[in-house]
KOLMARRO-448498 format. One record per residue: y, x, z of N, C-alpha, C in turn; residue in one letter. Coordinates in steps of 0.001 Angstrom, whole numbers, plus 500000, padded with zeros to 6 digits. Layout:
BEGIN
YXZYXZYXZA;...
// end
This chain:
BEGIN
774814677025692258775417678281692648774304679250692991X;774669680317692631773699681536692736774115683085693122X;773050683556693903774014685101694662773530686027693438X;774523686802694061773932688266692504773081688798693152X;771959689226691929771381690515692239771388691376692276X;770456692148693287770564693951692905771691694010694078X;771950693762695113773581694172695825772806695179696723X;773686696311696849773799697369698192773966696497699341X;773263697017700950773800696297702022775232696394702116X;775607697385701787777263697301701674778307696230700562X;777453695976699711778240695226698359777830693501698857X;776595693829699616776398692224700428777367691496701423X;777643693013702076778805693055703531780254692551702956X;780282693210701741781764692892701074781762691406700757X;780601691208699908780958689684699543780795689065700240X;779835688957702085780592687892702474781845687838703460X;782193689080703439783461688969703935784569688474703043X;784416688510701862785577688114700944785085686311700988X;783995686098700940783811684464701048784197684209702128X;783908684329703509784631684062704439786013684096704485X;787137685343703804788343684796703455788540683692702521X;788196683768701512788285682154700605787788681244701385X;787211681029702306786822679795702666787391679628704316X;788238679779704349789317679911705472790882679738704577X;790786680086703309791980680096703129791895678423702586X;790702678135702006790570676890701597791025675728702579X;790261675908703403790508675362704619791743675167705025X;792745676088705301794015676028705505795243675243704611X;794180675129703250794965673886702125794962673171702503X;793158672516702729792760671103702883793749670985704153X;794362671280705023794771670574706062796625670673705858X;797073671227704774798466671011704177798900670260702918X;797819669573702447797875669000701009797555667285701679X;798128666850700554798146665614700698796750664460701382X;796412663377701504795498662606701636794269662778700075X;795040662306699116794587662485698012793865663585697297X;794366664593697602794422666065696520793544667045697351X;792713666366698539791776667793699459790460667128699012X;789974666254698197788708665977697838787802667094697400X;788944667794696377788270668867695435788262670416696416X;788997670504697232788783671490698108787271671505699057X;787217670607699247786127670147700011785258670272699353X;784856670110698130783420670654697260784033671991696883X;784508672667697154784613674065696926784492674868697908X;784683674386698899784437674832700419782952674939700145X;782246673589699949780768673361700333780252674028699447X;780955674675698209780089675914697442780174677031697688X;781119677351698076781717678941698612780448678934699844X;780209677962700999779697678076702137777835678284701446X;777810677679700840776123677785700179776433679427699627X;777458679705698924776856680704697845776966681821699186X;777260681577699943777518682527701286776568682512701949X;775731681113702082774406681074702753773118681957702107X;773372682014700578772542682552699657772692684151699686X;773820684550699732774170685950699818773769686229701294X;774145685840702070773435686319703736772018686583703604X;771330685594702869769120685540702565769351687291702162X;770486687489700823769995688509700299770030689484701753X;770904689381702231771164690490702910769491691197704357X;769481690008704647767992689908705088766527690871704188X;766678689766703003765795690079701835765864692034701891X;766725692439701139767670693912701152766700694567701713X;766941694079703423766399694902704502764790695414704761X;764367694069703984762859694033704085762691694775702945X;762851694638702109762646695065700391762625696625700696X;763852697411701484764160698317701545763241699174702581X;762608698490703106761839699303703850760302699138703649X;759841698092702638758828697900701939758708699439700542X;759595699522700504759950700372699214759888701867700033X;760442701553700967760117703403701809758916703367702336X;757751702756702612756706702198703201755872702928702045X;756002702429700580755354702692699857755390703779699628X;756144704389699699756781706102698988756278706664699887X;756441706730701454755538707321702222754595707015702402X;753709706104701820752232706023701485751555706880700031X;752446706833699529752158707690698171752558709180698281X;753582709983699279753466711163699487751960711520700308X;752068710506701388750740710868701981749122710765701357X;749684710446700291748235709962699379748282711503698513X;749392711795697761749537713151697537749229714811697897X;749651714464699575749247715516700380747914715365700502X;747078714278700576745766714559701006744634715394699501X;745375714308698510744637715003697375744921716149697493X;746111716973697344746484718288697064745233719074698198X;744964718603699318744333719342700655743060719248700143X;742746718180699266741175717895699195741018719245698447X;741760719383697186741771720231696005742020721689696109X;742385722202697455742861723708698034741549724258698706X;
// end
């Protein structure tokens, strides 16, 4: 299992709120279905909960990335302004 790439902090926020509903609703099977028939819920739980663990990293990741990326840009305006000052 694997998280998507490329997500907005907002499109991160969505998916794991929608995994957290599937994996609550799962949950609420496994404990109305038979002895037999919650095996397979139970490895679907334990993937939903990973691909949720994986999507949370992104959300982390995002944060850093995102301010690595404004870090740079305001290192490169300020690299800009100075040439322009050297050159006036």
């Amino acid at each position: 299992m694997r998280a998507p790439d490329h997500l907005t902090r907002e499109e991160v926020q969505k998916s794991l709120a929608e995994l957290d509903s599937k994996i609550k609703t799962l949950r609420g099977r496994v404990n109305a279905t038979t002895a037999d028939s919650n095996h397979t819920y139970h490895e679907h739980i334990a993937a939903l909960e990973r691909k949720r663990e994986l999507i949370a990293e992104k959300l982390n990741d995002s944060e850093d990335s995102q301010n690595k990326w404004k870090d740079l840009k305001s290192g490169l305006d300020n690299l800009k302004d100075d040439i322009g000052k050297l050159f006036s």
